[in-house]
MARMISE-836635 format. One record per residue (C-alpha): residue number from 1; residue in three letters; y, x, z. Coordinates in steps of 0.25 Angstrom, whole numbers, plus 5000, padded with zeros to 4 digits. Example, Ala and Ser with C-alpha at 12.3 -4.5 7.8 and 13.67 -1.06 7.14 Angstrom:
BEGIN
(1, "Ala", (4982, 5049, 5031));
(2, "Ser", (4996, 5055, 5029));
REM end
This chain:
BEGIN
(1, "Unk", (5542, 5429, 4952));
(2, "Unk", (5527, 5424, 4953));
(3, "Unk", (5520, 5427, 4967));
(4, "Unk", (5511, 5435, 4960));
(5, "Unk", (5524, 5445, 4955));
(6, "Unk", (5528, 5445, 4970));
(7, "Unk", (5513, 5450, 4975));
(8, "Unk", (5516, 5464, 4966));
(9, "Unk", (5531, 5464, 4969));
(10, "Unk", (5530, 5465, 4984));
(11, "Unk", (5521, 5476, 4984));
(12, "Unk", (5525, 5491, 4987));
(13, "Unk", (5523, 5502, 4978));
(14, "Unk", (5514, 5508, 4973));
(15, "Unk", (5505, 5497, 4976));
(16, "Unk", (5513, 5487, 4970));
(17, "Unk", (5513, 5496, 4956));
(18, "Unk", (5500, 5497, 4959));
(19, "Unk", (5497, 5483, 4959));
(20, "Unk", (5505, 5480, 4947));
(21, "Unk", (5498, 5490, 4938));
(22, "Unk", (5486, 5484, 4942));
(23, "Unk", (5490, 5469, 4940));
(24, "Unk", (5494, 5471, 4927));
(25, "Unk", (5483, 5479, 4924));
(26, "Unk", (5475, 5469, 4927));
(27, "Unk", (5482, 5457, 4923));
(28, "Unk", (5480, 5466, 4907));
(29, "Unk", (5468, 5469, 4908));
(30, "Unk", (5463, 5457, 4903));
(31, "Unk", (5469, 5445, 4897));
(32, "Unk", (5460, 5435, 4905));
(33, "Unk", (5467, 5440, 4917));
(34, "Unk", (5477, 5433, 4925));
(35, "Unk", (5487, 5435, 4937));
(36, "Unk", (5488, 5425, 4949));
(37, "Unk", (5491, 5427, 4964));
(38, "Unk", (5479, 5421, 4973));
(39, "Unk", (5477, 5423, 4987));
(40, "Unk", (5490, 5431, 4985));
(41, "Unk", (5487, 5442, 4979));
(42, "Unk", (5485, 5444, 4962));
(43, "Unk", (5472, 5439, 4958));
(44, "Unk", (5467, 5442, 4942));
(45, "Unk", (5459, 5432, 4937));
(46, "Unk", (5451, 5432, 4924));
(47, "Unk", (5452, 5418, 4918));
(48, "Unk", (5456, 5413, 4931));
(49, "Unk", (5444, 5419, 4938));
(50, "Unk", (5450, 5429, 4950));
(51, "Unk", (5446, 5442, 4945));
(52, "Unk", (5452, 5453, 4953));
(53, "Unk", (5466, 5454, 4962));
(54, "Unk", (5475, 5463, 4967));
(55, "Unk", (5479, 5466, 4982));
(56, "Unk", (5482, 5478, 4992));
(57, "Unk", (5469, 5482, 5002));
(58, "Unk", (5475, 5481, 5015));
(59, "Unk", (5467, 5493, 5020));
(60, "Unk", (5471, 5503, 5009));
(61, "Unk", (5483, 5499, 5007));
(62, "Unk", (5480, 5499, 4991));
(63, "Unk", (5480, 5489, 4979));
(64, "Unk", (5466, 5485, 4974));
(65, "Unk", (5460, 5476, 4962));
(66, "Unk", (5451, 5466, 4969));
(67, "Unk", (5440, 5463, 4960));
(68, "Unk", (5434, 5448, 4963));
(69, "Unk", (5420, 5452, 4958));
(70, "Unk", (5418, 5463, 4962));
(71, "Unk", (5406, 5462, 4968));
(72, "Unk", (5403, 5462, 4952));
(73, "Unk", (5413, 5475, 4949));
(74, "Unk", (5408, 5488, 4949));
(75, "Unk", (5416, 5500, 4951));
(76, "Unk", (5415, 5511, 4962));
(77, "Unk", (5429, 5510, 4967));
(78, "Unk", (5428, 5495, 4968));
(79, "Unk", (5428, 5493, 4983));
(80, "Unk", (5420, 5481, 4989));
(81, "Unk", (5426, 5483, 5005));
(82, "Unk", (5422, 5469, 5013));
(83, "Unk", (5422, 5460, 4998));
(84, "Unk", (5409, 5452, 4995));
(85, "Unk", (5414, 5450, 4982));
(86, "Unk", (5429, 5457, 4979));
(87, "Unk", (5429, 5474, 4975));
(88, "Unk", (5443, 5479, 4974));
(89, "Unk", (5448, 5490, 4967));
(90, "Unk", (5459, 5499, 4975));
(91, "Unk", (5468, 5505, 4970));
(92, "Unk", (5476, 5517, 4975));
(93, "Unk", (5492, 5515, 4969));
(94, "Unk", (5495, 5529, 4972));
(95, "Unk", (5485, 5535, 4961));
(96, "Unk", (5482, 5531, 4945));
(97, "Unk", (5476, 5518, 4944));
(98, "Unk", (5460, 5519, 4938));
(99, "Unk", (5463, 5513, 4928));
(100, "Unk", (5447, 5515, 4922));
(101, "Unk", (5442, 5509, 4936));
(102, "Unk", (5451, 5498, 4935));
(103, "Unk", (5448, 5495, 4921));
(104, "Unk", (5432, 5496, 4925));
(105, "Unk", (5433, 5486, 4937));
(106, "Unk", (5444, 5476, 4928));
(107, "Unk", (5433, 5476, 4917));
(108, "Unk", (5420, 5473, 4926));
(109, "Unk", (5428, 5463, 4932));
(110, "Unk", (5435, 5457, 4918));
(111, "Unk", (5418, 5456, 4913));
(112, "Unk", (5414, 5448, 4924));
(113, "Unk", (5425, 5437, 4920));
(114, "Unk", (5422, 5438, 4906));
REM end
């Protein structure tokens, strides 16, 4: 099993179905992306530019997308916090995903690689 795997594996539900959705969501969303474990935690990168990741805000408690640019992402429920340069996108495991916000923010990211 790759370290990456075990990240997912030793989460709890629902946020570790939570995460998974997610990474493979993104992971498909488009075929320049790619999965490795930096800082230990999943990063996505777009022809090997970081991109976005996936982690747990300690305060919440809930799994976010954390967007690299985001400073150059715009979408309302993108959250700034204390970041100069990273937004992240939280994500409540407990309700149906957005999947139009998700798509809106992947996409603004995607075109700034591109």
């Amino acid at each position: 099993m790759r370290s990456i795997d075990n990240y997912f594996l030793t989460k709890e539900e629902p946020i570790k179905g939570c995460l998974l959705f997610l990474r493979d969501y993104i992971i498909n969303f488009d075929k320049a992306i790619t999965e490795e474990l930096k800082y230990g935690m999943p990063f996505y990168l777009y022809n090997g530019k970081m991109c976005c990741y996936l982690w747990i805000h300690k305060k919440h408690g809930l799994p976010y997308i954390g967007i690299v640019e985001g400073g150059r992402v715009i979408h309302d429920n993108l959250l700034t916090e204390k970041r100069a340069r990273m937004k992240i996108l939280l994500i409540n495991p407990e309700e149906d995903i957005d999947i139009e916000v998700i798509n809106n923010v992947l996409t603004q990211m995607v075109n700034l690689y591109r």
